[in-house]
DOLUMLUM-257987 format. One record per residue (C-alpha): residue in one letter; residue number from 1; x, y, z. Coordinates in steps of 0.2 Angstrom, whole numbers, plus 5000, padded with zeros to 4 digits. Example, Ala and Ser with C-alpha at 12.3 -4.5 7.8 and 13.67 -1.06 7.14 Angstrom:
REM DOLUMLUM-257987
R,A,1,5062,4978,5039
R,S,2,5068,4995,5036
REM end
This chain:
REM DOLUMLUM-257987
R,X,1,5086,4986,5044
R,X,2,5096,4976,5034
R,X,3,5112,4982,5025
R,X,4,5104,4983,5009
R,X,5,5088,4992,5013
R,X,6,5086,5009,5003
R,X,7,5096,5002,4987
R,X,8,5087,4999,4972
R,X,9,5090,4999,4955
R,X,10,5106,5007,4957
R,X,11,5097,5020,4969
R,X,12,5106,5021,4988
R,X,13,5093,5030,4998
R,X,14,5108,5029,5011
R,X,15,5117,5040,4998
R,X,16,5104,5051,4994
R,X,17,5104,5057,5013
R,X,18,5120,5054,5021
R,X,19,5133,5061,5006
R,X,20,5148,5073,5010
R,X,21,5137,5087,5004
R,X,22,5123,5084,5020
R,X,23,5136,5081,5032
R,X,24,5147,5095,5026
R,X,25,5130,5105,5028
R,X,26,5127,5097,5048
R,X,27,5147,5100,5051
R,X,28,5144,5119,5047
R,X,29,5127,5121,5058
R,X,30,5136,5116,5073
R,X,31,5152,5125,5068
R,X,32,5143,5140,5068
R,X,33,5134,5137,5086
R,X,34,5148,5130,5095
R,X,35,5166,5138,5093
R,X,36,5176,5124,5095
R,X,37,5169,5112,5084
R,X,38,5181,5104,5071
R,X,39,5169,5107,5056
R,X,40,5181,5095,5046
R,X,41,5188,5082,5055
R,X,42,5168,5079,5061
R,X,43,5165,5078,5040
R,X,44,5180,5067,5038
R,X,45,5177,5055,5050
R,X,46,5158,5052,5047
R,X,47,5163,5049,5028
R,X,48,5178,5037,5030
R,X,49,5165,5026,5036
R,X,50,5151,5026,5025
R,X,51,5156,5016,5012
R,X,52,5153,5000,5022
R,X,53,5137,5007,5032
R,X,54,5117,5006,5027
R,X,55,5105,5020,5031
R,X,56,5101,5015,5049
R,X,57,5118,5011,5052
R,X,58,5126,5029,5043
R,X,59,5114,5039,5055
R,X,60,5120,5027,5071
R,X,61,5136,5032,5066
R,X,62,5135,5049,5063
R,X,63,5129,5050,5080
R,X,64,5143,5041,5088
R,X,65,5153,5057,5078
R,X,66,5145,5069,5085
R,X,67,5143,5063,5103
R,X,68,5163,5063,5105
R,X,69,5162,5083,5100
R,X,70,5149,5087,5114
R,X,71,5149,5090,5132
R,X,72,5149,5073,5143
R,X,73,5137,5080,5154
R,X,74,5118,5078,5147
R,X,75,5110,5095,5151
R,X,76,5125,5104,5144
R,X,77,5124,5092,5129
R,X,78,5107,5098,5128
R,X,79,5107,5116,5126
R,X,80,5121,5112,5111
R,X,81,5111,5102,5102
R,X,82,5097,5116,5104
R,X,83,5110,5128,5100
R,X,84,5113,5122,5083
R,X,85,5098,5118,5077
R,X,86,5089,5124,5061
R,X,87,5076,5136,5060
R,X,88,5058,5125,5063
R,X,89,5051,5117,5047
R,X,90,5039,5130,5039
R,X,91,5022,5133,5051
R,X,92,5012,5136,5037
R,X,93,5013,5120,5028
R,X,94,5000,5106,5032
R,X,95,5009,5091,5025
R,X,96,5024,5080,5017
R,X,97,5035,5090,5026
R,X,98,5047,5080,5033
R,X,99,5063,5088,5035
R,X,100,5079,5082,5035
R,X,101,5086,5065,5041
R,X,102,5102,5072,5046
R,X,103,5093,5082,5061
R,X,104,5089,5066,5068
R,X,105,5104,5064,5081
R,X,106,5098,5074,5094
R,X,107,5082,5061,5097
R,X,108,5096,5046,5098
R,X,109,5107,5056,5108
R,X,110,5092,5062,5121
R,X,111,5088,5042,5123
R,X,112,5105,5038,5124
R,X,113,5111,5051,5137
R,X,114,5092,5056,5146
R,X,115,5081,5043,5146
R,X,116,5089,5035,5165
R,X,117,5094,5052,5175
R,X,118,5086,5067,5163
R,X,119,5069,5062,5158
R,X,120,5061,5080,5157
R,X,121,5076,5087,5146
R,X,122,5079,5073,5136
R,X,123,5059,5076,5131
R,X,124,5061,5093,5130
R,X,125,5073,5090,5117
R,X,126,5064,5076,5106
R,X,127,5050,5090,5108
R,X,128,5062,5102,5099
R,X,129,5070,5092,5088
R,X,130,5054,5084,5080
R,X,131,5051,5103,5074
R,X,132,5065,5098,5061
R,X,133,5062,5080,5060
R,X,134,5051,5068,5067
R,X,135,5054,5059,5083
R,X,136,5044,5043,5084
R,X,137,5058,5032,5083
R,X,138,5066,5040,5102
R,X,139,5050,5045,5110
R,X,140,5047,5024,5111
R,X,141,5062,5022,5123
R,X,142,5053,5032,5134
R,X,143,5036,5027,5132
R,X,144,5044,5009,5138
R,X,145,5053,5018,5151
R,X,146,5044,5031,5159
R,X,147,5025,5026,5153
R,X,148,5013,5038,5163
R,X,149,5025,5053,5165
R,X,150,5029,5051,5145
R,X,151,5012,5050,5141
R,X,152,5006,5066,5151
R,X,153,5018,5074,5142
R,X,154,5012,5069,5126
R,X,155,4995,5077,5132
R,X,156,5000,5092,5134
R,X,157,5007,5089,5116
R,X,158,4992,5085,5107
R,X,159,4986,5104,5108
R,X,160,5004,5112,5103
R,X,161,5003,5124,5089
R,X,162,5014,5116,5078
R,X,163,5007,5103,5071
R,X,164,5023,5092,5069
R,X,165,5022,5091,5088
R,X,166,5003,5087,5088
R,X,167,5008,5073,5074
R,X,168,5022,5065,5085
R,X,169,5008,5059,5096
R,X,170,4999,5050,5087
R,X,171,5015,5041,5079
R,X,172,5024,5040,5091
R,X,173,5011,5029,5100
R,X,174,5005,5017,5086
R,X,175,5007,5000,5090
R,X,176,5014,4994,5074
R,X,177,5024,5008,5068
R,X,178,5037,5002,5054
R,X,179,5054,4997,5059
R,X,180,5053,5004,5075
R,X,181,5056,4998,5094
R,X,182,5041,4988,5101
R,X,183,5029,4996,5114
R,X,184,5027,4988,5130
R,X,185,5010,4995,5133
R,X,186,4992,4989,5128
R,X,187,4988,4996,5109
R,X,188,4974,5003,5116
R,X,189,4982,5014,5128
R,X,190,4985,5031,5118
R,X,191,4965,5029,5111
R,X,192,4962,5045,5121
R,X,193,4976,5054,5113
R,X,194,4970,5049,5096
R,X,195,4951,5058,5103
R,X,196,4961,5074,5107
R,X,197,4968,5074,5087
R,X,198,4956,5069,5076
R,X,199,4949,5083,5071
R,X,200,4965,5091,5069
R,X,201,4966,5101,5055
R,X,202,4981,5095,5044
R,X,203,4983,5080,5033
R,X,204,4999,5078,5042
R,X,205,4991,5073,5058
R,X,206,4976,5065,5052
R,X,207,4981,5054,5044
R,X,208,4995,5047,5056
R,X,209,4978,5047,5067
R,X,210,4969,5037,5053
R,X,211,4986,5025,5049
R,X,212,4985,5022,5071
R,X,213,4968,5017,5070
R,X,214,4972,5003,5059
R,X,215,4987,4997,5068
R,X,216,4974,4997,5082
R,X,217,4960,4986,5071
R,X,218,4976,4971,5069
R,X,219,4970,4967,5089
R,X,220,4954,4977,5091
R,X,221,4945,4979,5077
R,X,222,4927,4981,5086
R,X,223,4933,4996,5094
R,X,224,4941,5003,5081
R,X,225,4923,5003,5071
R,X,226,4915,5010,5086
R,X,227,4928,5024,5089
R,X,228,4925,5030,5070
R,X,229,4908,5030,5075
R,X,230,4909,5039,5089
R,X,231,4919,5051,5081
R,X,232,4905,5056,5066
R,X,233,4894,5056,5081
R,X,234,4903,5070,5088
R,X,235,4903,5081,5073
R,X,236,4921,5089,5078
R,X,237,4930,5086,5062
R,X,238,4924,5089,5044
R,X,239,4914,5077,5035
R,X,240,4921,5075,5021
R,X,241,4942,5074,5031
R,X,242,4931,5062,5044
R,X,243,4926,5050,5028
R,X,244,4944,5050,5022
R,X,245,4952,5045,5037
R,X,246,4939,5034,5042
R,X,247,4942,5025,5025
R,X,248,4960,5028,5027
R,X,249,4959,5018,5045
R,X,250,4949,5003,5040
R,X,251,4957,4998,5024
R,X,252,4963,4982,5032
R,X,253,4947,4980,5040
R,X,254,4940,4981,5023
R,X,255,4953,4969,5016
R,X,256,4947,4957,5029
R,X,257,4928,4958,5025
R,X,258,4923,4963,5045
R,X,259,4905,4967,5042
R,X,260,4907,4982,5055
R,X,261,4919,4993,5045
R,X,262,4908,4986,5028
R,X,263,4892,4995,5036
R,X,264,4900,5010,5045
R,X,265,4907,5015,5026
R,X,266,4890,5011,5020
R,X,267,4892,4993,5011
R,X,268,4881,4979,5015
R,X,269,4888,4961,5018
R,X,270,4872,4954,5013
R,X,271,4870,4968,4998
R,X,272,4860,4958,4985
R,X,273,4874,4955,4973
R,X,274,4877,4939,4963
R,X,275,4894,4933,4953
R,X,276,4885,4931,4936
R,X,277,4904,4926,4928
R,X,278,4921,4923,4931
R,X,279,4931,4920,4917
R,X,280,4952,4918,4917
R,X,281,4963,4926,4901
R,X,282,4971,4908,4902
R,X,283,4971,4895,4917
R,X,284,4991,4893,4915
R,X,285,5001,4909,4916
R,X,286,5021,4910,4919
R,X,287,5030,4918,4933
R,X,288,5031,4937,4927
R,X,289,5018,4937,4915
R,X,290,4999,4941,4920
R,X,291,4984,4934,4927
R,X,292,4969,4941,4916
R,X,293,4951,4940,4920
R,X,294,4934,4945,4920
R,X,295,4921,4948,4932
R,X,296,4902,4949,4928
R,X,297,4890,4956,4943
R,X,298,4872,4959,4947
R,X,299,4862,4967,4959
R,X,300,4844,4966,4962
R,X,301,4842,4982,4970
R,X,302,4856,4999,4970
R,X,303,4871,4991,4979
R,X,304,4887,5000,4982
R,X,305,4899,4988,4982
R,X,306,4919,4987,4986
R,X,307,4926,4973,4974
R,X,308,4941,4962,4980
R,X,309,4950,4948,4974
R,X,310,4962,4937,4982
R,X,311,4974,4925,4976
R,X,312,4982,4911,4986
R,X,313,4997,4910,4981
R,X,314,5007,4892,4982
R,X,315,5022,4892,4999
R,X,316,5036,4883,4999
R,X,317,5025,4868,5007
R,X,318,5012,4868,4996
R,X,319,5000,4874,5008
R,X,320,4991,4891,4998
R,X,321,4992,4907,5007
R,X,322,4980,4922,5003
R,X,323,4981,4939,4998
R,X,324,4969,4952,4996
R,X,325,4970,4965,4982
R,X,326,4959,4981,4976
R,X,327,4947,4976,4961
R,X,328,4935,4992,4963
R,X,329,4924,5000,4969
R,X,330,4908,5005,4959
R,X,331,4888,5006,4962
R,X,332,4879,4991,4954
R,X,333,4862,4996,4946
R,X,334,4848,4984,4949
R,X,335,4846,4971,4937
R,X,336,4860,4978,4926
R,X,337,4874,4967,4925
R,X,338,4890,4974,4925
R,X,339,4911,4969,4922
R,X,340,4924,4972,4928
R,X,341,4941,4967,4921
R,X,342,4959,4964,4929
R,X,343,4975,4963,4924
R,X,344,4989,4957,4938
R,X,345,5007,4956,4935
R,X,346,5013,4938,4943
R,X,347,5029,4946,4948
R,X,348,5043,4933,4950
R,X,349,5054,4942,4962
R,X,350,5043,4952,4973
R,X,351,5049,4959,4989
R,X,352,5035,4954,5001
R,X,353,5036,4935,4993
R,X,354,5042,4922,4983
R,X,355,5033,4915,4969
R,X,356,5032,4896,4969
R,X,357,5026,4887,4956
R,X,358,5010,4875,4956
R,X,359,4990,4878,4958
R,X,360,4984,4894,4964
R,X,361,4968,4900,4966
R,X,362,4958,4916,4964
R,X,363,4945,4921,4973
R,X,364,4933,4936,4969
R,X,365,4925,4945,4986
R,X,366,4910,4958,4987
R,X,367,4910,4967,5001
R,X,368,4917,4953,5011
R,X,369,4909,4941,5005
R,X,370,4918,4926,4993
R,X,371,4908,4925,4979
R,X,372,4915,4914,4967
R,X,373,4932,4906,4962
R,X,374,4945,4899,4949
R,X,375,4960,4889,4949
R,X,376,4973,4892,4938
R,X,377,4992,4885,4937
R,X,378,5007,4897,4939
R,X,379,5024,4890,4930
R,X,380,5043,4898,4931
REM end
């Protein structure tokens, strides 16, 4: 991450974590488990430093901190860790319950400490420790590490009764998780975990199940259609949580215009839909301002439709690169036209891209399928 990730605005999310009131707060947990911990020259020392540090790099650090308090050897370590841990996050939520960031060191200290000579302890920490705050990030070391004996310990996880265990399974495992450690095994691998938690029943794991499936549908998309197929075949999960995770799953899919995840979420490529109209606000619009337009539809027959729109954006050299964007979603009647109208904000400094001046295009997509287009000019 780099150093200025979580500022914006004059919002640190580096400060709004790691602050003298969060350490003080760690310092006294582990003063109150383990005797001879120095409670503030632990808080002093993590704070001298922070002024220099980012998110990632504070949490690294409060680590190194806290490592020079505990025991040398691992398993002792361990059981000091365990020793001053919070109570488990509350069993009888469902969802959005994260915990707190500062009870992430005894994940980084079980990879840095177990994952050669203490396998099984190091795991049975990250199993305690993701009671208080999730464990995707140090379970992937030793996914790489120790794949089968790691995932058969995941296994066993999938049917814990606390569901913040059951959730560390499935995200732990995704292929692309964000800003984390690559995988060494096949995406497809943890599929048959993924099986054992769909019809989990909280949000909180359902949708890390659904988010996995669409990491999955970047290099197997096929499989990820038939898998959600096979799932509504099975009838173990509700209908109506099925439907939302399976949308959930195959929004790039949908993005992309595959014909499989179209039809298994009831949209027809060849749906009888015709582009009646596409008009622009103005065919010149300035970086900041927005891009106006108008879409008129038709259907000869009922035709639920998902209503994209892409604009290729100008690059750097002069090559246009497209991206997709929700228009609607809607049910066309037959022989009713109908229209839509969009408004979208050209922004000039945008986080995922730069604006460049120059021809652009948009191009209007129903149910995967490009139906018409415009050109218009975008000036800084």
């Amino acid at each position: 991450m780099a150093r200025g990730t979580g500022v914006s605005q004059g919002f640190s999310l580096a400060d709004h974590l790691f602050n003298q009131d969060s350490i003080s707060e760690l310092a006294a947990e582990y003063a109150a488990a383990l005797p001879d911990f120095d409670a503030p020259g632990f808080t002093h020392e993590v704070l001298s430093r922070f002024p220099d540090l980012a998110l990632l790099e504070r949490l690294e650090w409060i680590v190194d901190c806290l490592e020079s308090r505990l025991s040398d050897d691992f398993p002792t370590m361990a059981d000091q860790l365990e020793a001053a841990m919070v109570p488990e996050l509350d069993p009888k939520q469902t969802d959005d319950d994260f915990g707190r960031f500062i009870h992430a060191p005894p994940g980084y200290l079980a990879v840095r400490h177990g994952l050669e000579h203490h396998r099984d302890r190091a795991l049975d920490l990250i199993y305690e420790t993701t009671k208080r705050f999730s464990m995707e990030w140090p379970i992937r070391p030793f996914l790489n590490r120790w794949p089968e004996e790691t995932l058969a310990r995941l296994k066993l996880w999938a049917t814990d009764e606390n569901y913040h265990v059951r959730r560390l399974v499935s995200e732990g495992t995704r292929p692309k998780l964000p800003w984390a450690k690559k995988l060494t095994m096949e995406p497809t691998t943890p599929l048959p975990l993924l099986y054992m938690l769909h019809a989990d029943p909280t949000r909180y794991v359902t949708r890390s199940v659904a988010n996995h499936l669409n990491d999955i549908a970047k290099t197997h998309p096929d499989l990820v259609v038939e898998t959600l197929a096979r799932w509504k075949t099975l009838g173990q999960q509700e209908a109506k949580e099925l439907d939302w995770m399976t949308r959930h799953a195959l929004r790039t899919l949908i993005k992309q215009g595959h014909e499989g995840a179209m039809d298994l979420l009831g949209f027809k490529a060849d749906a009888p839909v015709s582009l009646k109209r596409l008009t622009l606000g103005d065919t010149t619009v300035a970086a900041g301002q927005a891009l106006t337009f108008d879409v008129e539809l038709e259907a000869t027959k009922r035709s639920p439709v998902i209503i994209d729109y892409l604009i290729h954006f100008q690059k750097a050299g002069g090559k246009l690169s497209p991206k997709v964007f929700k228009l609607k979603q809607a049910v066309l009647k037959p022989n009713t036209p109908q229209v839509f109208a969009k408004k979208h904000v050209l922004k000039a400094n945008a986080t995922t891209f730069k604006l460049h001046p120059g021809a652009h295009k948009l191009v209007i997509q129903v149910n995967g399928r490009h139906l018409g287009e415009a050109d218009f000019q975008v000036t800084l």
